[in-house]
C-alpha positions in Angstrom: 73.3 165.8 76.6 76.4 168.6 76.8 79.5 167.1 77.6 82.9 168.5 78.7 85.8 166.1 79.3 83.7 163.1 81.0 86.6 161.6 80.3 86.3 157.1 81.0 82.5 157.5 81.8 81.8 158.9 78.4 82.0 155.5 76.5 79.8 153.2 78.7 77.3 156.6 79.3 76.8 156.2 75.3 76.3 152.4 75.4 73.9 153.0 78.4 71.7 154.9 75.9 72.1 152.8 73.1 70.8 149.5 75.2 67.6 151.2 76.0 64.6 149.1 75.5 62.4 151.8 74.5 64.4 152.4 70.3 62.6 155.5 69.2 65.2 158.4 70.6 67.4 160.4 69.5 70.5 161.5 71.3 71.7 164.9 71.0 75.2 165.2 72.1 76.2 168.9 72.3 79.8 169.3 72.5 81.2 172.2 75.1 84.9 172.7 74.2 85.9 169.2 75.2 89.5 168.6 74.6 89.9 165.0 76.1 88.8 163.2 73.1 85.3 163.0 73.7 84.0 164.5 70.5 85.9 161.4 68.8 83.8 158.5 71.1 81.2 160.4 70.2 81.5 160.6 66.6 82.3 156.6 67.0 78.7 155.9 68.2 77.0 158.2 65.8 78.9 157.4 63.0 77.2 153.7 63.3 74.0 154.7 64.6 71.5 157.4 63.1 70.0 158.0 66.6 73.2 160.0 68.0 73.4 163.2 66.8 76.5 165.5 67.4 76.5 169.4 67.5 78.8 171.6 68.7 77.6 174.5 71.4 76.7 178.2 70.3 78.2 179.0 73.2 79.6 178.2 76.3 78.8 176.7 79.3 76.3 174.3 80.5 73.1 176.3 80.3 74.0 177.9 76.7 74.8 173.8 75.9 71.6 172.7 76.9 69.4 175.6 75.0 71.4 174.8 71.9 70.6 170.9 72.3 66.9 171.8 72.7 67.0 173.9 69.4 67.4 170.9 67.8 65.1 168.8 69.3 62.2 167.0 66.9 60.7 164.7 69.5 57.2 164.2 70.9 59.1 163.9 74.5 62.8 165.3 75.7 64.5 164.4 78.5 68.6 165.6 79.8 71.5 163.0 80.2 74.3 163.8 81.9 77.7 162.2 80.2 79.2 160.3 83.3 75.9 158.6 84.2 74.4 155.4 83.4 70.8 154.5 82.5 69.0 151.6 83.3 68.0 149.9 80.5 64.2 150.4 80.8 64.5 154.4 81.8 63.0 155.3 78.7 60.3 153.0 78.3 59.4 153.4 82.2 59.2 157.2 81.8 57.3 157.6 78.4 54.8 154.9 79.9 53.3 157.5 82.6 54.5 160.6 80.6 51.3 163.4 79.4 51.3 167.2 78.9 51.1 168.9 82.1 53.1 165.9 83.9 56.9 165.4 85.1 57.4 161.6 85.1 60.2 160.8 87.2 61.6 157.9 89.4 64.1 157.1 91.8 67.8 157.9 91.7 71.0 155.8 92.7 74.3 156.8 93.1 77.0 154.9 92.5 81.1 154.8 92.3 83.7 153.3 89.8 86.7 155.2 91.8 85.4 154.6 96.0 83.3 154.0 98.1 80.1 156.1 97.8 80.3 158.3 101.0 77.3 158.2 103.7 76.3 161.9 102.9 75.2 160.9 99.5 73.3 158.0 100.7 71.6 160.3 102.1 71.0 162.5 99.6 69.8 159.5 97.8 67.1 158.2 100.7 65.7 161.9 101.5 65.4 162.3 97.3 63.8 159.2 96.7 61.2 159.2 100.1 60.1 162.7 99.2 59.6 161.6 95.2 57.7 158.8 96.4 55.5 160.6 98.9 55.2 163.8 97.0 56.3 165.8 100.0 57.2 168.8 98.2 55.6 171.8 100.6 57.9 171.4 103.3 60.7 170.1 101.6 60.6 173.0 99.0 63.8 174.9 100.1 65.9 172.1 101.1 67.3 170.9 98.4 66.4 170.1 95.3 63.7 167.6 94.8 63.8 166.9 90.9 67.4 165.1 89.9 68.5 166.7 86.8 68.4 163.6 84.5 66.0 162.0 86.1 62.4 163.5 84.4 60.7 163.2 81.3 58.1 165.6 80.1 56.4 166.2 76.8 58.2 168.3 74.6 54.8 170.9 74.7 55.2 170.9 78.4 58.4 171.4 78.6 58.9 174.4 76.6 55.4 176.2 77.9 57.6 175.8 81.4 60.7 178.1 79.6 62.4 175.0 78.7 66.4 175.0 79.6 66.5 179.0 79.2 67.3 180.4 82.6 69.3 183.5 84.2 70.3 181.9 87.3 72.1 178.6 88.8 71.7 175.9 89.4 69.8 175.5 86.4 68.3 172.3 87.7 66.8 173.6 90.9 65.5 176.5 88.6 63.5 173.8 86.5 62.2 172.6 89.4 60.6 175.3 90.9 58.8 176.6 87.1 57.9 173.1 87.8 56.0 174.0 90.8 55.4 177.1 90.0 53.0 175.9 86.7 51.8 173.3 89.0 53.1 170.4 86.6 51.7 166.9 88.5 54.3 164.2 89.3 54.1 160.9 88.4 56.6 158.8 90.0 57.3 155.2 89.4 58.6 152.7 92.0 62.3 151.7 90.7 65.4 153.4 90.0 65.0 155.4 86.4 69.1 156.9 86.5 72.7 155.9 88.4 74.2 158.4 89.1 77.6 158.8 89.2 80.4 160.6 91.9 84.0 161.0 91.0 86.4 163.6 91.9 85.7 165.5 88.6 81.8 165.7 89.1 80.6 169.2 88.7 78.7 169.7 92.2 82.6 168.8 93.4 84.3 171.5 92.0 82.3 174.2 90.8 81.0 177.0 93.6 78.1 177.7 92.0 76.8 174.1 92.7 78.1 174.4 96.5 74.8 174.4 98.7 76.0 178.0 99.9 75.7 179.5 96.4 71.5 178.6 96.2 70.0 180.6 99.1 69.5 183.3 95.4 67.3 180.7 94.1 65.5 179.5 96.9 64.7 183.6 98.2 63.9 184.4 94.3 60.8 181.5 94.6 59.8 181.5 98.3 59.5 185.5 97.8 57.8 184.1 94.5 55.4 181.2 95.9 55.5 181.2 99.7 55.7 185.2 100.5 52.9 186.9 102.2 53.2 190.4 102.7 50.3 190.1 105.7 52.6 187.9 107.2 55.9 189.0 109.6 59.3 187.5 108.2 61.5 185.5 111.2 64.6 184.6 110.4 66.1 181.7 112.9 69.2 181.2 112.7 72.0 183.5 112.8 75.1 181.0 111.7 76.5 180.9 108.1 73.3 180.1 106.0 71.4 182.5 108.7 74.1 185.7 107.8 73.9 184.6 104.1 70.2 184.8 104.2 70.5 187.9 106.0 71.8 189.6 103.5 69.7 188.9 100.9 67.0 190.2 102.6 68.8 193.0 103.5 69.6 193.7 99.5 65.9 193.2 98.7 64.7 195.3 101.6 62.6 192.7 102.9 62.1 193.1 106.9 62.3 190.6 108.9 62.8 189.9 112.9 66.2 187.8 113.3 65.9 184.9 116.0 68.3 182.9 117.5 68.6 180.1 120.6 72.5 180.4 120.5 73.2 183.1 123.8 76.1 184.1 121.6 74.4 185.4 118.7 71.5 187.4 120.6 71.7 191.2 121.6 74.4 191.4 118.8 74.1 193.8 116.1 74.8 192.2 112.3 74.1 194.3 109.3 72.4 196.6 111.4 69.9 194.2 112.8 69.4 193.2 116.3 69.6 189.1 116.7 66.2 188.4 119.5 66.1 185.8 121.7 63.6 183.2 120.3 61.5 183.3 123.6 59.2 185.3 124.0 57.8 185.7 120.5 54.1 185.3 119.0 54.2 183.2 116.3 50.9 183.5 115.1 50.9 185.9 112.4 54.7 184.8 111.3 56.0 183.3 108.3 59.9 181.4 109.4 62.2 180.9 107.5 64.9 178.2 109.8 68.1 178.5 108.7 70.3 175.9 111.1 72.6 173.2 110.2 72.7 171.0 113.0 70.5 167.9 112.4 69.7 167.8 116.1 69.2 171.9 116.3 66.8 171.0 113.4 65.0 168.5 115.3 64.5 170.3 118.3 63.0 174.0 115.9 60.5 171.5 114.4 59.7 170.2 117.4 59.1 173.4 119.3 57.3 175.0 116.0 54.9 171.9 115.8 54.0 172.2 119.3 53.5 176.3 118.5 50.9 174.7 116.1 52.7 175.8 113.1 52.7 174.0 109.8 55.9 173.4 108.0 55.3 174.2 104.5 52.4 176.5 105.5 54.1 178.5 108.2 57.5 177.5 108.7 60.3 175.8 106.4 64.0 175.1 106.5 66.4 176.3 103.9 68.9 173.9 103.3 
């Protein structure tokens, strides 16, 4: 667990932990330059309990916090915390009950609030998560967003570290682990109940920090579609030709992937960006295509899938959105 100035979580994050049904853990805490006092509750828990162990990070940052804390791990299983959450009391025992090599055992996720009102876009967040857990619906929901909640696994220490463990060169380092997830083709087991609460405030990282802002993960997602979903056989279409269309765009462009850029919106076609010509979306043969959709409107996205599935095309085999 790395924590930087969680501030009034920190305390009942600890006691969260130390409540846990399932007794045989042990709680690495990896300090990263906190300067609100933190280090001290911490010390407070682990000088009463031999379970919490406190380190300081070899370097700086989130990702170098993380590879330091798994340096020192001696456990059969590991697992990450995040020090403003909560977990339910049974998360432990829950997870290390389904947990084997070669498996990600996982549950569902709940957010929750001290300081407001939990806000209607992480609701649903938390539905579209927790459905596509429970249904294992991760071919077309690949390049949404991501489908494995950060502190919301358990794997086998073996596992985890044949996967590249936290050691990563690009952000977020949570969607990374996810996808060397799929790409080792790990299996999911996923119980029925809530295994982590998860906490928003105004300090929470995906608030403040860019590279967590959705518009700052199209690297990611191109790195593993190119990786996993890529056919060179196949023609690239690009719909959409809005924000996440240009920024897409352009990664393509970098990569010198080509691609046909389509778009419904009569103000994007005929128009020349980055030296590519945005076509109408009709006529086109779909057929030997691979799409990538790149819209933000929930009812522009309703109406692509519908007009794909009726082009008999499969999303997550022919066609997917990037969120």
């Amino acid at each position: 667990m790395p924590f930087k100035n969680p501030g009034k979580y920190f305390f009942p994050c600890l006691e969260s932990i130390q409540k846990q049904s399932h007794q045989n853990w042990e709680l690495i805490g990896v300090n990263d330059s906190s300067s609100d006092g933190s280090e001290e509750v911490f010390k407070h828990f682990f000088t009463q309990d031999s379970r919490f162990v406190f380190i300081q990070n070899n370097g700086q940052g989130i990702v170098d916090a993380l590879i330091t804390g798994e340096r020192h791990v001696k456990g059969d299983f590991i697992c990450r915390m995040d020090a403003d959450d909560l977990m339910p009391t049974d998360k432990l025992e829950t997870l290390v009950a389904i947990c084997q090599d070669d498996v990600v055992a996982t549950g569902k996720i709940a957010y929750f609030s001290d300081d407001w009102l939990v806000g209607p876009g992480f609701r649903r967040y938390e539905h579209w998560i927790n459905k596509c857990l429970s249904n294992k619906t991760f071919d077309a929901e690949l390049f949404k967003e991501c489908l494995l909640p950060s502190t919301a696994w358990l794997m086998t220490l073996k596992t985890f570290q044949e996967i590249g463990g936290f050691y990563t060169d690009i952000l977020p380092e949570d969607y990374d682990l996810f996808f060397r997830t799929i790409v080792h083709r790990l299996e999911y087991k996923v119980c029925n109940k809530v295994v982590h609460h998860w906490r928003d405030h105004p300090g929470r990282t995906s608030r403040k920090d860019e590279r967590y802002f959705p518009k700052s993960y199209f690297l990611i997602k191109w790195k593993y579609f190119h990786q996993i979903k890529f056919l060179k056989d196949k023609k690239l279409v690009l719909w959409g030709a809005g924000n996440k269309g240009k920024a897409i765009a352009q990664l393509l462009i970098k990569n010198k992937v080509a691609f046909s850029w389509l778009s419904n919106n009569p103000n994007k076609i005929g128009h020349n960006i980055y030296g590519t010509v945005v076509k109408p979306v009709l006529p086109f043969k779909w057929e030997s295509s691979q799409v990538i959709v790149a819209i933000s409107s929930p009812k522009e996205q309703k109406e692509v899938q519908i007009y794909l599935n009726e082009k008999k095309r499969v999303e997550g085999k022919n066609w997917w959105f990037f969120g």
